[in-house]
N, C-alpha and C positions, 0 to 999 in steps of 0.2 A: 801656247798651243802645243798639241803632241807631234814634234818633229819628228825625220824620219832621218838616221844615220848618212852619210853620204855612199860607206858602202854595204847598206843592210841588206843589199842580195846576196853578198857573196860572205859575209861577216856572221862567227857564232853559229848557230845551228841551222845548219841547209835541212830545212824540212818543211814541208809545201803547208801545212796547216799553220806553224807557226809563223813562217812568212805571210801568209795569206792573213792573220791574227795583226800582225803587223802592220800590214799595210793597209788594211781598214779601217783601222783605228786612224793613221794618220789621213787618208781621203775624207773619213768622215770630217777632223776638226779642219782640212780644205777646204771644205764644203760652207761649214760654219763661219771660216771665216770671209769666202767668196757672200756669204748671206748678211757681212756688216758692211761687204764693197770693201773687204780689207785686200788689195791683191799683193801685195809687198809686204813683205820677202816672201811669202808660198810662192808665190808664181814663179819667181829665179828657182823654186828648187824644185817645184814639179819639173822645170821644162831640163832641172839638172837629172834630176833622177829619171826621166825619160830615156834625155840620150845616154846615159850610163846604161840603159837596160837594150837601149837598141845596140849601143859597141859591143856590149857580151852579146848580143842576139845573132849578130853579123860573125861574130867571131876577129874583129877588128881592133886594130893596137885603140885605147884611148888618147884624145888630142886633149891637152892641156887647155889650148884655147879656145874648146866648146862649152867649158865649165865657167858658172857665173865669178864676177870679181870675188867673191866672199871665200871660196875654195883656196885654201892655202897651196906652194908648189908642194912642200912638205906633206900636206893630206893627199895631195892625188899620186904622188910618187909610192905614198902606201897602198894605194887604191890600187897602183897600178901591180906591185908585186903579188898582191892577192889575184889581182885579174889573171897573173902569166899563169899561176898557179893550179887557180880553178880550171882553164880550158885543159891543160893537160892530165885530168882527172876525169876519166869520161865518166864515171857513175856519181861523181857529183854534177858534173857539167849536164847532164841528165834531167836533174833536179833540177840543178836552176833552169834549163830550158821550160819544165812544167811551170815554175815560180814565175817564170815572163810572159808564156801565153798565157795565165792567168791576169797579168799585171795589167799586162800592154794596153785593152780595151778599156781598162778602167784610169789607166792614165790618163789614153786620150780621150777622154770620155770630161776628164778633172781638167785636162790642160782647154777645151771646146769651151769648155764654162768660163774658163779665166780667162781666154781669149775673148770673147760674147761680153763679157764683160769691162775689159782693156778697150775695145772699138767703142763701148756704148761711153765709157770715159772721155774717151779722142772725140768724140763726134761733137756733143759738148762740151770742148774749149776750143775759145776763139783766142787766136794769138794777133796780137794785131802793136807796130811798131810804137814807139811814144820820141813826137819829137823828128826830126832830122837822124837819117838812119846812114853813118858812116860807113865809107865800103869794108870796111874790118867790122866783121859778125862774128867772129869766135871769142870775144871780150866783152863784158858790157855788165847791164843790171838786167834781172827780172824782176816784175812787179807782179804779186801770183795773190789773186784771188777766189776765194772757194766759196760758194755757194752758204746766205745770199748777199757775200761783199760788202760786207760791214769794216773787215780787217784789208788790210795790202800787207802783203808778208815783201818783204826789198832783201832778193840775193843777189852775191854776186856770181857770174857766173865765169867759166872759160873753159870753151872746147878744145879739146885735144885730140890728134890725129895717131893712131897705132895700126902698126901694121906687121902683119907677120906672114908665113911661110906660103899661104894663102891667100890672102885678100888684105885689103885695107879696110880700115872702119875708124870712125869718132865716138867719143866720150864725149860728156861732160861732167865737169864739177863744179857744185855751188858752195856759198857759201852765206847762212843767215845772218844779214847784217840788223834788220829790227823789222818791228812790226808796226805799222800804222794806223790808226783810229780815222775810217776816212769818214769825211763830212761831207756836205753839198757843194763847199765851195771849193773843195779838194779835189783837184783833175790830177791826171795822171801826169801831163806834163808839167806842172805845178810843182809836183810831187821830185819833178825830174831837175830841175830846177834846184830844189831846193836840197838833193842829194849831191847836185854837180858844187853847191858853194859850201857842201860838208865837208866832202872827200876831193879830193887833189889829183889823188893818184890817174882818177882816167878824165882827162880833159875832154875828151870827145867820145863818149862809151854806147855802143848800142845800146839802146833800152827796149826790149817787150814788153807790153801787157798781156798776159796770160791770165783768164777769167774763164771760171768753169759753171756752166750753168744749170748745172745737178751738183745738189748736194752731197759728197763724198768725203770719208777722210782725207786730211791733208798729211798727211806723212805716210800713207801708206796705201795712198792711191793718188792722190790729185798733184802732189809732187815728181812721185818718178814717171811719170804719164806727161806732165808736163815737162818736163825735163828732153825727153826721147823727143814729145810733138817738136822742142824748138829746135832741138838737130836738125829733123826734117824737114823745118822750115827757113832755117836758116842754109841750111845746102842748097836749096830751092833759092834764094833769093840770091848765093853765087854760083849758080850756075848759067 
């Protein structure tokens, strides 16, 4: 797909046509790929190149921890010497204020669609526990199936708590352990079972079933969607 730099406002030639040539180009294959239900990874970088346009818009230092995992320290530490840069240049800083009121509408206009899109994902999966659900929820298996459920994808998973200067928030991370051919007589507790006399390592493991009932890619929609929904639902069930 046609990416877009992480800091192509303020990087290479400030000039409103050529940014403007830029950024359509990459909205448009947005677009395209919002039209396969692809929303991973555009969606981390629309909503990265937003707020990068709203911290220059405000005139406000850049926060490291608004940028998605993928942003290296090293690339935004660049980003960020360019930013000190540009504000103290009033007839470029000029430019780029025309290059954002152009942007801004069409960002949010890009990020509405991939939102509309991410809820219509959420609303369509049912996460529903498998088995005896141990009070430790940040360790376990997902069993994640995608529309119409022929396969059970079995991850592991484990959330993790980070906190910074701000706020606290959760992760997670998975990991694909295989994929399964399910049958009629194949239940998901079965399945649970038969994972628990594989592996050793978790004697007592949360298990979800995570099943999506629209059809969508699975690595670059039905995954990170599910992923985020079992956060939610897993804080929800300790709280």
């Amino acid at each position: 797909m046609n990416t877009l730099p992480v800091n192509w406002l303020t990087e290479g030639l400030i000039d409103f046509e050529y940014k403007k040539y830029l950024l359509l180009a990459y909205l448009k294959a947005v677009k395209a790929e919002f039209g396969e239900q692809r929303l991973y990874p555009v969606f981390s970088d629309l909503i990265m190149h937003y707020r990068n346009l709203q911290q220059v818009k405000e005139h406000k230092q850049l926060v490291y921890e608004q940028f998605p995992e993928r942003i290296s320290r090293s690339d935004f530490e660049k980003l960020e010497l360019v930013y000190e840069k540009i504000v103290e240049d009033d007839e470029t800083m000029q430019q780029i204020e025309e290059i954002i009121q152009f942007a801004s509408p069409l960002f949010n206009h890009a990020l509405k669609e991939g939102k509309e899109l991410y809820d219509f994902v959420e609303r369509h999966l049912e996460i529903n526990p498998v088995g005896i659900t141990p009070i430790y929820h940040n360790e376990g298996y997902i069993f994640l199936e995608a529309y119409p459920g022929k396969e059970t994808q079995v991850y592991l998973y484990h959330i993790t708590v980070f906190e910074n200067t701000y706020e606290k928030y959760k992760g997670i991370n998975t990991r694909h352990l295989q994929t399964i051919r399910r049958g009629l007589a194949q239940t998901h507790e079965s399945l649970k079972v038969r994972l628990l006399r594989e592996r050793q390592e978790l004697p007592n493991p949360a298990t979800f079933a995570v099943v999506s009932r629209v059809p969508v890619p699975l690595e670059h929609a039905l995954l990170p969607i599910a992923k985020r929904s079992l956060v939610k639902y897993v804080t929800r069930l300790a709280s």
